[in-house]
C-alpha positions, 0 to 999 in steps of 0.5 A: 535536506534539512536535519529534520528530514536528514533523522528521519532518512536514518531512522529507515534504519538499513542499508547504509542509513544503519552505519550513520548515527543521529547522534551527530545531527542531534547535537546541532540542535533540530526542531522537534515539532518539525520533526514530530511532523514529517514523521507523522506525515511520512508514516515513520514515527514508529520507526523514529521512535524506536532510533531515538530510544537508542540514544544518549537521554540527554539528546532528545528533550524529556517532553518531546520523547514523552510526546513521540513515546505516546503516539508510538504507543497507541500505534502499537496498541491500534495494530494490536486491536487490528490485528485481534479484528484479522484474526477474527475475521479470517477465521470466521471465513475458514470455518465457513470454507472461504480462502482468503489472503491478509496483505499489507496491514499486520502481515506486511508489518510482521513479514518485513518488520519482524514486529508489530509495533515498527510500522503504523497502518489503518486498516485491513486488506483482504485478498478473496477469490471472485467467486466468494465475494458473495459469501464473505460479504453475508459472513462478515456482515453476519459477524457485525461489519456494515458497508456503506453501501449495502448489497443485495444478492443481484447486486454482489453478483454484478460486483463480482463482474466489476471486480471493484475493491469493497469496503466493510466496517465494524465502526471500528475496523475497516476491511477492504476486499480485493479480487487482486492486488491491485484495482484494473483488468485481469491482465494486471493480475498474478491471478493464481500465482498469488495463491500458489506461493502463498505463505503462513505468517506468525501474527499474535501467536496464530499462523495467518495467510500472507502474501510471498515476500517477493509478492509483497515487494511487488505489491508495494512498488505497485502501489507506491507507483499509484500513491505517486511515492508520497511517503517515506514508509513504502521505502522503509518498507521495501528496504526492511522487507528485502533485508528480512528476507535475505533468500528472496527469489528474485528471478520469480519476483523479476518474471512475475512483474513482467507477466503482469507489465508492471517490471518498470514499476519494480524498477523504480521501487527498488530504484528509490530505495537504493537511492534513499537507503544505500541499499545493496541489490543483486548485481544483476537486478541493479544492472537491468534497474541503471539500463531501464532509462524511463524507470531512471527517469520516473525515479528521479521525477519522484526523489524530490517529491518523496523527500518533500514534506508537503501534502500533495494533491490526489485523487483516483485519476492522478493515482490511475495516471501515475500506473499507466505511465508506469506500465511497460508497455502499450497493452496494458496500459490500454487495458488499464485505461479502458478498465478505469474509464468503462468498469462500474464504481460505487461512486457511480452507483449512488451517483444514478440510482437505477433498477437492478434490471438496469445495471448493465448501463452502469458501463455507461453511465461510468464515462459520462460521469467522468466526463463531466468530472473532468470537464468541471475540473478543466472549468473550475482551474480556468475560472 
């Protein structure tokens, strides 16, 4: 690695990366418009800024600092308006009955981070119960959010059928409305657990509702494995969010991702994690992490990728590949697939518009369109 890529690994700022100084790789001299980059495209600016405010001014170039202490600032501001928008929002639902669950955004921020100025985000996860999905859609859009797809009252039924993910915007702000934690079956769920070990987190003076720590680090390897583990922030995150929470319960957090097949998944979370950051794990977790043997394989096939500071394609496919390899075992991969291939997206809505009276053929109209994606993709890597 590079000096560059060596700052930016420290400025995670726990684990062993706590005990190592940037002060040593600074006097070599780095490049800081390298650095400025890969900090940026690894979401660690806050982060990095915050170390480098910690050490000798003569160290770091006025105008660099000036630089990295700008973006830093409008992050923080970003998070504040977001935050502001959270809390509007939420509030809004509970005065009108409807329950929902903040995930990821500001309350991961404030749960892991302790401060809402550490992590950069750009929008707001919602998690809703199925069954309101139809109220927090006229709720919201009332309150001035707009989809670019807007529904009609046959329509939001069908939606709550598909359970798809559903975007709303006030031009500004972006929501995303989930029925889980993760787009696919319902096998692949924490179905009530979610909301049974649900917590209160202090978000610009106010409690919202969050997910539980050990709900949230699942969440985040679940989702890293999806984004094919391409940025360095998930890691900081999994790493702050279990040095915050320092009576995580790892049994439920163990038992929860192997209801759900996702334990492998964790596994190469935490697995990354302790590899970047030194971080130390119970004995027993980081026992079962070493004799999991495709997890270790995982692991190291993503090492090199995360460390990287070129931009990677994806798409839906490459992210729906990477979780069902991931998955434990048989079932819910196929589960997975099966759900990817036949349930319904927007997408496939504007692709072939057809009567409301029609929408049950969405369910085929969804594989011949990938189909004939995948087969022009094939066409066009040939050509």
């Amino acid at each position: 690695m590079g000096a560059e890529m060596e700052i930016i690994l420290r400025s995670i700022g726990v684990g062993e990366n706590r005990q190592i100084p940037i002060t040593e790789i600074l006097k070599k001299g780095i490049d800081w418009l390298k650095l400025e980059k890969i900090s940026l495209h690894h979401k660690m600016l806050p982060l990095l800024y915050n170390q480098l405010k910690k050490v000798d001014k003569s160290l770091v170039p006025e105008k660099e600092m000036a630089e990295l202490k700008s973006i830093y600032k409008g992050n923080a501001l970003r998070n504040i308006r977001l935050s502001q928008v959270l809390h509007r929002a939420t509030t809004l639902l509970s005065e009108n009955g409807i329950e929902v669950i903040a995930f990821k955004g500001p309350a991961l921020t404030v749960q892991a981070y302790g401060d809402l100025s550490l992590r950069s985000f750009d929008d707001l996860d919602l998690l809703a119960h199925t069954g309101d999905f139809g109220k927090i859609y006229n709720v919201l859009t009332a309150a001035g959010f707009r989809s670019n797809f807007p529904l009609t009252e046959r329509m939001k039924q069908y939606w709550m059928r598909f359970r798809r993910d559903f975007e709303l915007s006030d031009g500004k702000s972006g929501f995303d409305i989930h029925h889980q934690i993760t787009q696919g079956p319902k096998r692949i769920s924490l179905k009530e657990k979610t909301w049974q070990n649900q917590w209160a987190v202090e978000l610009l003076s106010q409690k919202i509702p969050a997910l539980s720590p050990e709900h949230s680090l699942l969440t985040l390897c679940i989702h890293g494995t999806k984004d094919r583990w391409n940025s360095l922030r998930i890691i900081a995150d999994i790493a702050h969010l279990i040095c915050h929470h320092p009576d995580l319960n790892w049994k439920t957090l163990v038992s929860d991702a192997e209801g759900i097949g996702c334990l492998r998944m964790l596994w190469v979370g935490l697995r990354l994690t302790q590899q970047i950051c030194r971080l130390e794990l119970p004995g027993e977790v980081l026992e079962r992490i070493k004799k999991d043997r495709k997890a270790g394989k995982l692991a190291s096939k993503y090492l090199p990728q995360l460390l990287s500071v070129e931009k990677r394609k994806t798409d839906k496919l490459y992210e729906s590949l990477a979780l069902i390899k991931s998955m434990d075992s048989f079932v819910p991969r196929v589960m997975y697939l099966t759900h990817f291939i036949f349930t319904p997206t927007p997408l496939d809505w504007k692709t072939i518009q057809l009567p409301e009276f029609l929408y049950p053929l969405y369910y085929l109209v969804r594989p011949f369109r990938l189909f004939f994606k995948l087969v022009s993709r094939v066409f066009h890597l040939n050509k």
